[in-house]
Each structure stands twice: as C-alpha cells, then as structure tokens.
Phi, psi and omega in degrees: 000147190270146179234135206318310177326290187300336198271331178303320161333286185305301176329285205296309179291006151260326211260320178073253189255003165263048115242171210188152136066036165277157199193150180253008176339109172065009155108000202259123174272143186222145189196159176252150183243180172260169176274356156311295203253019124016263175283345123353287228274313196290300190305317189299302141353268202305326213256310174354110191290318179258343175274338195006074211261077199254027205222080168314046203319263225213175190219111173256190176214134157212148178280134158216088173282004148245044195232100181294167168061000196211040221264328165218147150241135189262152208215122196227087189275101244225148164212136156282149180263313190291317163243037167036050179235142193244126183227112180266146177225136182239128176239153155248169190242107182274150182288357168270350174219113179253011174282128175223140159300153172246180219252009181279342150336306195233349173245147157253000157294002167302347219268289190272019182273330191272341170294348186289290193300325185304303218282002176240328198228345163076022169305136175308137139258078214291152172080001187314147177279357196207017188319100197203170171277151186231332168220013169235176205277156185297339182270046201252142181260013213195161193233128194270320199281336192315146186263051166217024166248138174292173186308299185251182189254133168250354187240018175272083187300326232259335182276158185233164205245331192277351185286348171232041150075042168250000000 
C-alpha cells in the first residue's frame, strides 16, 4: 500500500527543486511544479512501475487575483486505479503568461478538461490539438470564473436589502 509519506519522498528526490509546497489536505498529497516540468512529472507518475498513477480525474483552473506573479494556478487531479491513490500536482501562473503545455500528450481525457479550463479561466494550453471554447459561445470576449467581475449588479433597483440580510 502507497503512502502519502513514501511517494512524497521519492517525488521531491527525482524532482530536487522542481517540487515544492507538499502538503495533506484531507488526507490527499498534494504539491507544486513548474510548468516545465508538468508533463516530465505527470508521465513519470504514469509510467511509474509501482504508482500508476494512470487515471487522469480532472484538470482545473483557479483565480487568486491578489497573489503577484502567481494569479492562476491549473490544478491537476490524477489517481492510481491499481492502489487506489490520489495525488493533486499544482502549476502556477502569471497572469502575464498564462501558457502550459498540454497534458493529451499522456491523457487523452485532458482534451476536454483543458478545453473547460480555457474557456472558464482562459488559461493557454500549447500543443493543445483543438484549443476552442467547450460550453460558452466563441464570441464570449471574457472567461466567467476570472474573480474581475463584481458579485452583483449594482444598477439593479428590484432587490430589497432587508431581503439579503442588509
């Protein structure tokens, strides 16, 4: 059986200083890469004789439009099906370059998480084979999960304030 312990070990000693920021939320290891080395670190993971870490779950996007230099992070969440282990790998991002290789290199369910994430946070994805928007329309001029729209409608007169606790 794998242990958050042993694989974080091996990880930071193939990796050195291109991991970073290990951590257990909730029992789940978790850590950050660069986006260099991203697909290295995913392909090692898979191919890996005893992890097989061979189940791509999902590919996100998150905003932190006060974190400089560090404004999205894509967030990659992977399982082995042979030891039932769970790893999240986090690259971050500036918001002046928002470009990562993609990851249908080694998944081909990547094709449409990343196409998700472009199209909600407008992260790039190079070599993608189809880079489009996947569930909002192409003239959309803006990525809706980005944190740089207010909460509410401020010119919406129809709300009563005591009715939202104001």
């Amino acid at each position: 059986m794998l242990t958050n312990q042993e694989v974080a070990e091996h990880i930071a000693e193939k990796f050195e200083d291109r991991v970073s920021d290990f951590e257990q939320p909730f029992g789940l290891l978790t850590f950050t890469t660069t986006r260099e080395n991203i697909i290295p670190l995913l392909g090692y993971l898979k191919d890996h004789a005893n992890y097989q870490v061979n189940f791509l779950t999902d590919i996100t996007g998150i905003h932190y439009p006060d974190a400089p230099g560090r404004e999205f992070a894509v967030v990659y969440h992977l399982h082995s099906l042979v030891n039932n282990f769970r790893i999240r790998v986090k690259v971050f991002l500036s918001k002046d370059d928002i470009h990562i290789p993609t990851a249908t290199v080694l998944f081909e369910s990547a094709n449409w998480m990343e196409r998700e994430t472009f199209d909600f946070f407008g992260i790039l994805f190079d070599g993608h084979p189809k880079m489009e928007r996947i569930l909002n329309i192409e003239e959309m001029d803006y990525h809706p999960m980005r944190k740089e729209y207010p909460l509410e409608d401020a010119t919406r007169s129809d709300k009563i304030d005591a009715l939202f606790g104001r």
